[in-house]
C-alpha positions as CSV (number, residue, x, y, z in Angstrom):
1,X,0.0,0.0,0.0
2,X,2.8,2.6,1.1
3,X,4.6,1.3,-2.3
4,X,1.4,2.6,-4.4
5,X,0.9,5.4,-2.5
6,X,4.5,6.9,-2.9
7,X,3.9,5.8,-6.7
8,X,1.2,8.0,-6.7
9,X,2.5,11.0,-5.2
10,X,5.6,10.6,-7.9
11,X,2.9,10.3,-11.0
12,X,1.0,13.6,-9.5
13,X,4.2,15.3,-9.4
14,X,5.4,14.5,-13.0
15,X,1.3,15.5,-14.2
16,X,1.8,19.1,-12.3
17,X,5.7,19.5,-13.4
18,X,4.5,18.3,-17.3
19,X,1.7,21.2,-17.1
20,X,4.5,24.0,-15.7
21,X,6.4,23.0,-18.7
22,X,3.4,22.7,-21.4
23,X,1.7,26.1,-20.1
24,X,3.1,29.2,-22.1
25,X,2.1,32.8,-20.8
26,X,1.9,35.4,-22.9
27,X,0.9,39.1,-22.7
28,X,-1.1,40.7,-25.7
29,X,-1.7,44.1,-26.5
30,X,-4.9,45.6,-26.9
31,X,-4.5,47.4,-30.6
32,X,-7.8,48.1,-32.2
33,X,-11.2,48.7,-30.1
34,X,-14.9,49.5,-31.4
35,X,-16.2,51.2,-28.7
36,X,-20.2,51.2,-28.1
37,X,-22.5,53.6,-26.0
38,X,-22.4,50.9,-23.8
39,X,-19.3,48.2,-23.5
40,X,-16.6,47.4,-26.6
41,X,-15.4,45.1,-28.7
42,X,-11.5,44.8,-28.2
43,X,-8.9,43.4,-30.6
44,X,-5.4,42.4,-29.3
45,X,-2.5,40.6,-30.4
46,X,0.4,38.5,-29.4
47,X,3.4,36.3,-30.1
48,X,4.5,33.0,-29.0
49,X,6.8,30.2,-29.6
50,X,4.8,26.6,-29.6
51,X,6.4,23.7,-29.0
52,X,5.2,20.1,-31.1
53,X,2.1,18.9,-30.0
54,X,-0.5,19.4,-27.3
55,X,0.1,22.3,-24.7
56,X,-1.7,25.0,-23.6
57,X,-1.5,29.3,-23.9
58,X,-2.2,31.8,-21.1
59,X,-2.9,35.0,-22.0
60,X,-2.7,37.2,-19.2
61,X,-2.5,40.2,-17.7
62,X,-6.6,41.5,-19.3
63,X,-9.3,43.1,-18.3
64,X,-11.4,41.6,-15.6
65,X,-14.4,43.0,-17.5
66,X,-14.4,40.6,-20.4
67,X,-17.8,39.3,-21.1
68,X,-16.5,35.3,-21.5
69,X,-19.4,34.4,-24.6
70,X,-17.4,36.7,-26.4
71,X,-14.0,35.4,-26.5
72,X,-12.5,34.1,-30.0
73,X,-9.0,33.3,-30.3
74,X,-7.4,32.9,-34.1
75,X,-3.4,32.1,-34.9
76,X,-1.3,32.3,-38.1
77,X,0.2,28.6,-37.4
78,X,-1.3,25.1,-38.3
79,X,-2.9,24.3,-35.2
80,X,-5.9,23.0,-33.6
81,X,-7.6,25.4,-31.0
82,X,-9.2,22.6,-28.9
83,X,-10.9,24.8,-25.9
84,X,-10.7,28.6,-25.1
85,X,-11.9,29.7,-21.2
86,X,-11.9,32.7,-19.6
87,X,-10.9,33.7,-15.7
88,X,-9.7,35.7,-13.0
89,X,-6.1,35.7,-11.8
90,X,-6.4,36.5,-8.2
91,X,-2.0,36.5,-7.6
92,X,-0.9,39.4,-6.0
93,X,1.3,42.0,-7.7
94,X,4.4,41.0,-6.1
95,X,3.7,37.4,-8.2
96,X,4.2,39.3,-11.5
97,X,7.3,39.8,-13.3
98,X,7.0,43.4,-14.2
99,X,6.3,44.1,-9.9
100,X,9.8,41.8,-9.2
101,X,11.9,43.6,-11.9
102,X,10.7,46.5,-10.2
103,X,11.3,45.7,-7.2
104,X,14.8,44.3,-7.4
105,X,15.7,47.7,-9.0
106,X,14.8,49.5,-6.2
107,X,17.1,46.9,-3.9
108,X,20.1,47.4,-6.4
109,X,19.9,51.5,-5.9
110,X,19.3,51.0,-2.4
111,X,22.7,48.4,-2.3
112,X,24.8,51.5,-4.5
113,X,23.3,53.8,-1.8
114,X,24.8,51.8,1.2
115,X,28.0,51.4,-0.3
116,X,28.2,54.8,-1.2
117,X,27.6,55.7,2.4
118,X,30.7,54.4,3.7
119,X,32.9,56.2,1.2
120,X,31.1,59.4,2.3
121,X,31.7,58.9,6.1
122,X,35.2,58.2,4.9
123,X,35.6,61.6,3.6
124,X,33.9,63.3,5.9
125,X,36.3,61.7,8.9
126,X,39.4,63.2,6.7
127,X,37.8,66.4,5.9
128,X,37.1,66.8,9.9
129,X,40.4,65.2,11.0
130,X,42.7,68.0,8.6
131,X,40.3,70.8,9.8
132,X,41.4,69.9,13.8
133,X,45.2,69.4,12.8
134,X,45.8,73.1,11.7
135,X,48.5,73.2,14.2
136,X,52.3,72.3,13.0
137,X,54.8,71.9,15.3
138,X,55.0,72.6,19.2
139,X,54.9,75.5,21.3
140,X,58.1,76.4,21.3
141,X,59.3,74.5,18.1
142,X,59.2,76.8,15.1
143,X,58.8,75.4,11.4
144,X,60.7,76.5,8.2
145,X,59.3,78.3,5.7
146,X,59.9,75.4,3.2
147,X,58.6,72.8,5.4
148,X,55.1,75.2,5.9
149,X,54.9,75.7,2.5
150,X,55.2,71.9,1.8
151,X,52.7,70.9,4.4
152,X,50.1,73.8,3.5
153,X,49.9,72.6,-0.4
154,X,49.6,69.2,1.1
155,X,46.3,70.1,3.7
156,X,44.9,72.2,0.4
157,X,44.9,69.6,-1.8
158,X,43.7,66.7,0.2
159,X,40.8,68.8,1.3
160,X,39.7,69.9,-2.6
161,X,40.0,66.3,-3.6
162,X,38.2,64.7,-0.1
163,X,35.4,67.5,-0.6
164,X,35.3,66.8,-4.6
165,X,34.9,62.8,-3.8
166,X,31.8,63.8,-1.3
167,X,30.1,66.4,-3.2
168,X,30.2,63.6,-6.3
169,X,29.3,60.6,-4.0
170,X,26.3,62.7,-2.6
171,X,25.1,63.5,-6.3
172,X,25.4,60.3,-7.2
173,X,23.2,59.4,-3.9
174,X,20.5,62.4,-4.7
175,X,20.0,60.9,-8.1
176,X,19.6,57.2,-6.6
177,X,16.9,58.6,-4.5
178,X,15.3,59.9,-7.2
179,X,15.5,56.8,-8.9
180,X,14.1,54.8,-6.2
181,X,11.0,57.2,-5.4
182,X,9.7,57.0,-8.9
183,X,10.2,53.2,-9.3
184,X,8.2,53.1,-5.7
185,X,5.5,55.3,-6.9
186,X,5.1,53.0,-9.9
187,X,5.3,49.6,-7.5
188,X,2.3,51.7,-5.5
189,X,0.5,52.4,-9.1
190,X,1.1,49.0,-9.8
191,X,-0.2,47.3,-6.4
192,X,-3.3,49.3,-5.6
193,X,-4.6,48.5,-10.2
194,X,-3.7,45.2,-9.2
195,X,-5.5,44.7,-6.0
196,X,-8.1,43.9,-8.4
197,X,-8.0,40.5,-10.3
198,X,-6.7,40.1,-13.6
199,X,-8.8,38.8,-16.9
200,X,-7.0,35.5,-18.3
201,X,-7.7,33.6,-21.3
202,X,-6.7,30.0,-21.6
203,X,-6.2,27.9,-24.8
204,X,-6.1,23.9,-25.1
205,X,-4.1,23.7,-28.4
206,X,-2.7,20.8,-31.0
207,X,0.3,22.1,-32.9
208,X,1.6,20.3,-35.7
209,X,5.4,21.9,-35.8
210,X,7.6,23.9,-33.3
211,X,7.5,27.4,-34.0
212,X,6.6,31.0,-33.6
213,X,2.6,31.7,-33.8
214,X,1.2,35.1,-34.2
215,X,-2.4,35.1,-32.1
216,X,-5.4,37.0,-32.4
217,X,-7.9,37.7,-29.9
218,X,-11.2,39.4,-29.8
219,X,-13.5,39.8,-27.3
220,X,-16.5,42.2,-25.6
221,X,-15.4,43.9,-22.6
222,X,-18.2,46.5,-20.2
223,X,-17.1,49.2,-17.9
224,X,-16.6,51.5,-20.7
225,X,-18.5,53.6,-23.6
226,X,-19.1,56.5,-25.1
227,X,-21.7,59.5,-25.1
228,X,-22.5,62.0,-28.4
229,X,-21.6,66.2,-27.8
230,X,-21.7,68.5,-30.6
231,X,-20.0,71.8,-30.8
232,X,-22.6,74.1,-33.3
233,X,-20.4,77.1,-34.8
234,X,-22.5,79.9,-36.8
235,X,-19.9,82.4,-38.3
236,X,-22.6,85.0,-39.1
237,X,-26.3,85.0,-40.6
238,X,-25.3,84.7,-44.3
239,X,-23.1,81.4,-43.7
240,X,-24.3,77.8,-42.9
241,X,-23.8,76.3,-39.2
242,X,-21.2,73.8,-38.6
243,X,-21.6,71.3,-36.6
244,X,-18.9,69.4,-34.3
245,X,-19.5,66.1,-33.4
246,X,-17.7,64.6,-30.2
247,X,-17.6,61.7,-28.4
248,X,-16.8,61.7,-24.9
249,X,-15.0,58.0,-24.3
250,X,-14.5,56.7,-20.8
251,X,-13.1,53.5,-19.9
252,X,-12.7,51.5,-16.7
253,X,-12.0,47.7,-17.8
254,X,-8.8,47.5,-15.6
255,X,-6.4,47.2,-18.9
256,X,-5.2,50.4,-20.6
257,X,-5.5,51.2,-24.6
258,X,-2.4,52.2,-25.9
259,X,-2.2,53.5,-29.1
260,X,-4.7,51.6,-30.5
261,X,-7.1,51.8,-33.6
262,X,-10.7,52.9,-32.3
263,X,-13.9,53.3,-33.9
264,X,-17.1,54.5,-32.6
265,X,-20.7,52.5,-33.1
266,X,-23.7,54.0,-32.2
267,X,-25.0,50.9,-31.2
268,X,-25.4,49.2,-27.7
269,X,-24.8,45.5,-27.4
270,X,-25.8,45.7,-23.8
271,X,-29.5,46.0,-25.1
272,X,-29.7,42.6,-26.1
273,X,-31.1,40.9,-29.3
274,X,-34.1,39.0,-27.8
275,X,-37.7,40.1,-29.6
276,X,-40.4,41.5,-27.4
277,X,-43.1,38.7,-26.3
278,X,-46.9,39.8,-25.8
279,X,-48.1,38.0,-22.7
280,X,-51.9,37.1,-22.1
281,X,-53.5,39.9,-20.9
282,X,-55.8,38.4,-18.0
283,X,-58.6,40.3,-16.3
284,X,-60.4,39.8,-12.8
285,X,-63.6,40.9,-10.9
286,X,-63.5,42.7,-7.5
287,X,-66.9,43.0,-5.8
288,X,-66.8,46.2,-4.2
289,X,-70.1,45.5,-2.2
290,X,-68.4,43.0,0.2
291,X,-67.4,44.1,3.4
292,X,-64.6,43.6,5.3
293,X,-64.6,40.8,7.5
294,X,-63.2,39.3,10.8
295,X,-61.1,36.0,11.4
296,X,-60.0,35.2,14.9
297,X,-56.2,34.0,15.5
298,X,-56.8,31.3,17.7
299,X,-52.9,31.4,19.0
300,X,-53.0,35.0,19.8
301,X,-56.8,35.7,20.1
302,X,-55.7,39.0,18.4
303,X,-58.1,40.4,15.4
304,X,-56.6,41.0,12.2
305,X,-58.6,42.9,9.3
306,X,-58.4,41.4,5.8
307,X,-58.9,42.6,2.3
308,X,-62.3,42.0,0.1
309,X,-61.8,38.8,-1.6
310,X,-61.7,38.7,-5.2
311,X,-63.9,36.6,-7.5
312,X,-62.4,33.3,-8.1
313,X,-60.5,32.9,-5.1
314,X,-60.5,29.8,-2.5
315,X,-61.2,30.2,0.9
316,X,-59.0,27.7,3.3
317,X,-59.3,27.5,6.8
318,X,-61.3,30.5,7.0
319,X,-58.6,32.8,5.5
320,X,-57.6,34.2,2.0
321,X,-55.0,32.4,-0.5
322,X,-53.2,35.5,-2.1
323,X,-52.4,35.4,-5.6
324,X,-49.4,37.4,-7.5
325,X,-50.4,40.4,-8.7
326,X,-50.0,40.9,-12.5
327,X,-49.0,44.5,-12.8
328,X,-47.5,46.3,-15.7
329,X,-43.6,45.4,-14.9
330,X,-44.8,42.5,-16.8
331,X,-45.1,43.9,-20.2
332,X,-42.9,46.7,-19.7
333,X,-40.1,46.5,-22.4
334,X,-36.7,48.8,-22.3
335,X,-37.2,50.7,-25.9
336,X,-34.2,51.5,-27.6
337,X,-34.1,55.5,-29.0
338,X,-30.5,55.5,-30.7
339,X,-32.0,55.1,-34.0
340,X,-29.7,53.0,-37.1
341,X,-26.3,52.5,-36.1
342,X,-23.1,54.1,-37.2
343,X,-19.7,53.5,-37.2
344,X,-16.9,56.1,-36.9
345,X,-13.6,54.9,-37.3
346,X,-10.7,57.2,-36.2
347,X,-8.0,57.0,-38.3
348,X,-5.3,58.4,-35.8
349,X,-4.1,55.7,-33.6
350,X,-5.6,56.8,-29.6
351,X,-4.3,56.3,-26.1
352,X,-7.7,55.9,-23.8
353,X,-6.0,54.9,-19.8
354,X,-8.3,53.0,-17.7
355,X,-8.9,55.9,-15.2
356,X,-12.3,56.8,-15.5
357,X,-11.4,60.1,-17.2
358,X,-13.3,61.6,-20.2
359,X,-11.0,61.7,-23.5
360,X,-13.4,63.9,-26.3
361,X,-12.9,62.7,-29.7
362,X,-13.9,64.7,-32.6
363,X,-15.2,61.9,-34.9
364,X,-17.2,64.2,-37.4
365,X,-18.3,68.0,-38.7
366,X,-21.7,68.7,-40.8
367,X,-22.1,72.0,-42.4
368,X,-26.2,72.0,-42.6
369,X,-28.3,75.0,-44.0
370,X,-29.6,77.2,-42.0
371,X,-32.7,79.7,-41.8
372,X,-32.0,82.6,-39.3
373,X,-34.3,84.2,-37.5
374,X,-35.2,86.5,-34.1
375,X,-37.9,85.0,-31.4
376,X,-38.7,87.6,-28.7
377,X,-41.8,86.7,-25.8
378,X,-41.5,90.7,-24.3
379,X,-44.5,89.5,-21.8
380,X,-42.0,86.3,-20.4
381,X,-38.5,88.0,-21.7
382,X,-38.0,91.7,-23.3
383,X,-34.8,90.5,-25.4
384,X,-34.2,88.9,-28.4
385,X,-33.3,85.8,-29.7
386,X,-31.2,84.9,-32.4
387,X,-32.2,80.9,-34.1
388,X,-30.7,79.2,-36.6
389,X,-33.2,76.8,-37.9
390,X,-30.9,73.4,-39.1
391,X,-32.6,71.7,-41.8
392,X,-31.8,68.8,-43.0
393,X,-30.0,67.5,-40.2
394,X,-31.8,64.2,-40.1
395,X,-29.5,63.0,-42.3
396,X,-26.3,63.2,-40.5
397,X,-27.2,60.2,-37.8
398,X,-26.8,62.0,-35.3
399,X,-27.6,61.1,-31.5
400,X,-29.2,63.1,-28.7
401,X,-26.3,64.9,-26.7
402,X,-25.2,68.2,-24.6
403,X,-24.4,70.9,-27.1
404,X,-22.0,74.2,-26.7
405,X,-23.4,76.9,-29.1
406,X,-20.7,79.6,-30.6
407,X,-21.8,82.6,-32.5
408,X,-19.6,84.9,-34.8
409,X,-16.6,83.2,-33.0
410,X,-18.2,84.4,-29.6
411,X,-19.4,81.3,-26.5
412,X,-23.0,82.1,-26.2
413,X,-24.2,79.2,-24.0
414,X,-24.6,75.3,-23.7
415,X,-27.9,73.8,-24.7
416,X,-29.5,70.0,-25.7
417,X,-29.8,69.0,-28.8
418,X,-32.4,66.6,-29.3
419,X,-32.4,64.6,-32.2
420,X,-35.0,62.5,-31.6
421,X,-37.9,64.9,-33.0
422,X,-39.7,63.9,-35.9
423,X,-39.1,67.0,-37.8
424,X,-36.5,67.5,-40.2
425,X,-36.3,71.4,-39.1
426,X,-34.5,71.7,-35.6
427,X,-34.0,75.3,-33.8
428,X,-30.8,76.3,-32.2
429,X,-31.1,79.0,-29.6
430,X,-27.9,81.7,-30.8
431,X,-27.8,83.9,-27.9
432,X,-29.8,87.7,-26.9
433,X,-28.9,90.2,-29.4
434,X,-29.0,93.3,-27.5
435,X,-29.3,95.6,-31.4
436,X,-33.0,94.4,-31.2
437,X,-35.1,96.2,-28.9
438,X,-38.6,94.8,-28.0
439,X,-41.0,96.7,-25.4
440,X,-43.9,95.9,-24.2
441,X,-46.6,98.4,-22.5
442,X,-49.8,98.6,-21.7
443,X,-51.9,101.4,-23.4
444,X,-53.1,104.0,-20.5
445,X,-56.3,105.0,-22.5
446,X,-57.3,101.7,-21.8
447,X,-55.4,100.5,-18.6
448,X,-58.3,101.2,-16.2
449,X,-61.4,101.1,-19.0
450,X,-64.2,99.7,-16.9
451,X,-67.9,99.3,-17.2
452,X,-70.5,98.3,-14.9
453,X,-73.9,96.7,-16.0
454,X,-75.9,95.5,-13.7
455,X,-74.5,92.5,-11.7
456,X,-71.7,92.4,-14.4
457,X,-68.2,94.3,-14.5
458,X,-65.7,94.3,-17.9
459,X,-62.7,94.9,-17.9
460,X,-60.5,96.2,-20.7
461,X,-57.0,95.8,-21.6
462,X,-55.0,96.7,-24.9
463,X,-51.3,96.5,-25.2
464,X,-48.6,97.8,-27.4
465,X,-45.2,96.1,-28.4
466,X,-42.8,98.4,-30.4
467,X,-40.0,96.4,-31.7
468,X,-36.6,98.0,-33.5
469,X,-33.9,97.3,-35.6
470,X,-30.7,98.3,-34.9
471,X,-28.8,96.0,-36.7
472,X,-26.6,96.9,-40.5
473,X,-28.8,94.0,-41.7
474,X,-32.5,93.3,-42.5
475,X,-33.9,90.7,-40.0
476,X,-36.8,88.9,-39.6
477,X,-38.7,88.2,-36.1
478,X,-41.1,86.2,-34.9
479,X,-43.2,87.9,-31.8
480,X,-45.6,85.8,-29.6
481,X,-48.2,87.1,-26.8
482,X,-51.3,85.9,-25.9
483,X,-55.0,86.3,-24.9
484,X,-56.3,85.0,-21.8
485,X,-58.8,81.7,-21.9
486,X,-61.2,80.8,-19.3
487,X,-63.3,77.6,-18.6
488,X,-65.4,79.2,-16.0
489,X,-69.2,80.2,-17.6
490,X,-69.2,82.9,-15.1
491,X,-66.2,84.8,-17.1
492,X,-66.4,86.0,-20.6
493,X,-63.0,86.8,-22.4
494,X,-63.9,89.0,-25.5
495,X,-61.2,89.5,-28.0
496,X,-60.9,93.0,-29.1
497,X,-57.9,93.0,-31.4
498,X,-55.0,91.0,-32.7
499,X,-52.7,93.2,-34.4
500,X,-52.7,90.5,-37.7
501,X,-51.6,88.0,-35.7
502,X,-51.9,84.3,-36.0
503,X,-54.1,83.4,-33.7
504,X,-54.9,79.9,-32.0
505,X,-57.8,80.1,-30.1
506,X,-57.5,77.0,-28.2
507,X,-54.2,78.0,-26.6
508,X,-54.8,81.6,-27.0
509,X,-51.4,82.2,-28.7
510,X,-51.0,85.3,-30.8
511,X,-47.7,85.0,-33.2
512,X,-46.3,87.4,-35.3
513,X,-43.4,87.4,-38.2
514,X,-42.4,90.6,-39.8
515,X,-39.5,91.9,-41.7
516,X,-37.5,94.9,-40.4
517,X,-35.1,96.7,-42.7
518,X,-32.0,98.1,-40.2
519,X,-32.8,101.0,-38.1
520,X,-36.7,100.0,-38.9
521,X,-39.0,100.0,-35.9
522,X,-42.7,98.7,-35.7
523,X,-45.5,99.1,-33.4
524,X,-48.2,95.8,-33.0
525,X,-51.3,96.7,-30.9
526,X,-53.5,93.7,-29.6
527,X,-56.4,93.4,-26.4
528,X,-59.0,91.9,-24.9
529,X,-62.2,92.6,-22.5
530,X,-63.0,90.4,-19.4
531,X,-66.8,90.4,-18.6
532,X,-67.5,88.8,-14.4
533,X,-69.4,88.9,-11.4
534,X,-68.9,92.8,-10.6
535,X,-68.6,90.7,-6.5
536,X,-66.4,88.5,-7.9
537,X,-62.2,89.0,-8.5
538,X,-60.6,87.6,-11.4
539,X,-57.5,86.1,-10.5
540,X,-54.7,86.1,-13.1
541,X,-56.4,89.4,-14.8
């Protein structure tokens, strides 16, 4: 029994030192990524040097984000890929090569240090002992001037070439230090990314000669994406808008991208693929006549009130048998609003570090025709303001993002632009342009205008809004004001005039477009009458 036993141990051992040997580890880099709204698709490449026959590749040192359906491994060499699996490396940093070459760099500077050291101190003692041996000869021993002369040159030079040795030793010891607190900051770097596990990829493999293999991998990794944001430039009112189109990437997946080849894909994988189902769509009856009713805990002898019970339910033991409730989380679906996807591929190669940082990328600029025109509300706001009106933009796939507005070269403001409106016209707000003067006042001939009949009271208003142009340039403007509704039958609103406005009676909006040549001004009059309870106030009036 001891003799197989001891056999045993001996055939485990060759089995775990046959693996050591057949397992190759490998590190790839990460060298082209397509990066979705949500997750991305990573290339990366890698060499190694297969032996004859059945053995297996690690590919180490990878994200710990990789989603493992995803994985596909190709090679260059005639072999047979017999399993891929993906998992996490758990080792500590210190178990990594890169951490020990580290490491053992920071013990060799620290070794030159400590040798340095004592040829310092060595120095320093001479220095110190020549400095307290000034004196030559005794008290009443003189010296000749040869002999001083002699012994002076020798004290001089021995203290320029003991202070020269220190002064180089220390440099020497200021530029170790230096040496060793940047490969400790990078040991710290490189122990605090790794106290998170490591992504590894493992290949089963048949190869049918020795030799180098160039491999391939590809795989879908989260904690990373990208989100659209659009720089809209107007140079004046005669010229067409440009439009920016940025993407902000950030990335988190544990493994940096260095100099890679990315792309951009409006799509988002995280979604899923997996068509909508229509469940049955059940309905129940409740009586509402019944009453609530009483059951006794017998254990207790407490009361405890329960709710009416619905139509088709079974009574037990004197109490209720509660069903599930089918609510609407049922049949609720995630809709997806990015519209048909795009790619942008950037043809500069891109460093994104796995940080958690944004990194804009400019993938693409539109020059879109635009209609320019002035919106002023003097009742809500007395300034007006510029829009371009983008047409056409529908065409340029573009997603729903934060948007910073420049006019004639000048930051006017930030604002949303929302691409997900059905129309193929969308307004850009430009900014207040301070050479267009809108006021707004109320007519005095008619500001108190009152009339009492009987148990009635009316009330008049008319109003006035005087717009001007100040401007080089013709402009045209769109005004808006309004009439007030009611939906009380106790209050009348009577429309007395509308200045040739458009108006919409359900909403009560009065709109006005006019042309102003410059240094034009215009004067729109519009009002209404309120009839009411003469006991009664209007609120709002």
């Amino acid at each position: 029994m001891k003799a197989i036993f001891i056999s045993m141990l001996l055939t485990c051992s060759l089995l775990a030192e046959f693996n050591a040997q057949s397992e190759t580890r490998i590190l790839t880099k990460p060298e082209e990524a397509l990066v979705y709204l949500n997750g991305a698709q990573i290339t990366s490449r890698g060499k190694a040097t297969l032996k004859d026959g059945r053995q297996t590749i690690v590919f180490e040192m990878l994200s710990n984000n990789i989603d493992q359906n995803s994985v596909q491994v190709k090679a260059d060499a005639a072999v047979t890929i017999l399993s891929v699996n993906y998992g996490l490396n758990y080792l500590k940093p210190q178990d990594f090569k890169e951490f020990k070459q580290l490491e053992d760099s920071v013990k060799y500077y620290a070794d030159q240090n400590a040798r340095m050291a004592i040829n310092r101190r060595g120095y320093e003692e001479e220095i110190a002992m020549l400095s307290a041996n000034r004196s030559i000869g005794g008290a009443n021993n003189g010296v000749s001037a040869a002999e001083l002369a002699k012994l002076t040159e020798f004290v001089r030079n021995r203290m320029q070439e003991s202070s020269l040795k220190k002064y180089e030793i220390e440099q020497k010891e200021k530029r170790n230090n230096e040496r060793i607190a940047a490969l400790t900051q990078q040991m710290n770097e490189m122990r605090n990314n790794e106290m998170k596990p490591t992504g590894e990829i493992t290949v089963q493999l048949n190869a049918s000669a020795a030799g180098p293999a160039n491999f391939e991998l590809s795989y879908y990794v989260t904690n990373c994406g990208w989100s659209p944001s659009y720089d809209i430039r107007v140079k004046d009112v005669n010229s067409k808008a440009v439009i920016a189109a940025k993407a902000n990437i950030v990335q988190n997946t544990g493994q940096d991208w260095k100099n890679i080849k990315l792309a951009l894909c409006t799509g988002n994988p995280a979604m899923g693929n997996t068509q909508p189902l229509l469940n049955p769509w059940w309905l129940s009856l409740t009586d509402p006549t019944q009453t609530l009713y009483k059951t006794k805990q017998a254990t207790r002898g407490s009361e405890m009130l329960c709710a009416p019970q619905a139509a088709g339910a079974v009574m037990m033991d004197d109490a209720p048998q509660m069903k599930e409730a089918i609510t609407t989380a049922w049949f609720t679906q995630v809709a997806e609003n990015t519209g048909t996807n795009s790619t942008f591929d950037i043809s500069i190669p891109y460093t994104i570090l796995s940080n958690g940082k944004e990194n804009f990328v400019e993938i693409q600029q539109y020059s879109i025709a635009a209609n320019y025109t002035y919106l002023s509300i003097p009742k809500v706001d007395k300034d007006a303001f510029l829009l371009a009106r983008l047409q056409g933009w529908d065409k340029s796939e573009l997603l729903p993002g934060e948007a910073n507005v420049y006019f004639e070269n000048n930051y006017v403001g930030q604002t949303y632009f929302d691409t997900r409106i059905v129309d193929d016209t969308l307004s850009v707000g430009l900014g207040r342009d301070n050479n267009i003067v809108v006021k707004r006042k109320q007519i005095n001939e008619f500001k108190e205008k009152t009339s009492i009949s009987g148990n009635t009271k009316k009330v008049s208003r008319m109003y006035e809004i005087e717009v001007r142009n100040t401007r080089k340039s013709a402009i045209e403007i769109e005004l808006e004001d309004q009439i007030p509704l009611t939906n009380n039958e106790q209050l009348e609103v009577e429309v007395l005039e509308t200045g040739n406005a458009e108006y919409n009676k359900e909403t009560g909006k009065l709109s006005w477009k006019i042309k102003l040549n410059p240094g034009e001004s215009k004067s729109l009059r519009f009002g209404y009458a309120v009839k009411h309870p003469k006991k009664m106030i209007v609120n709002g009036l």
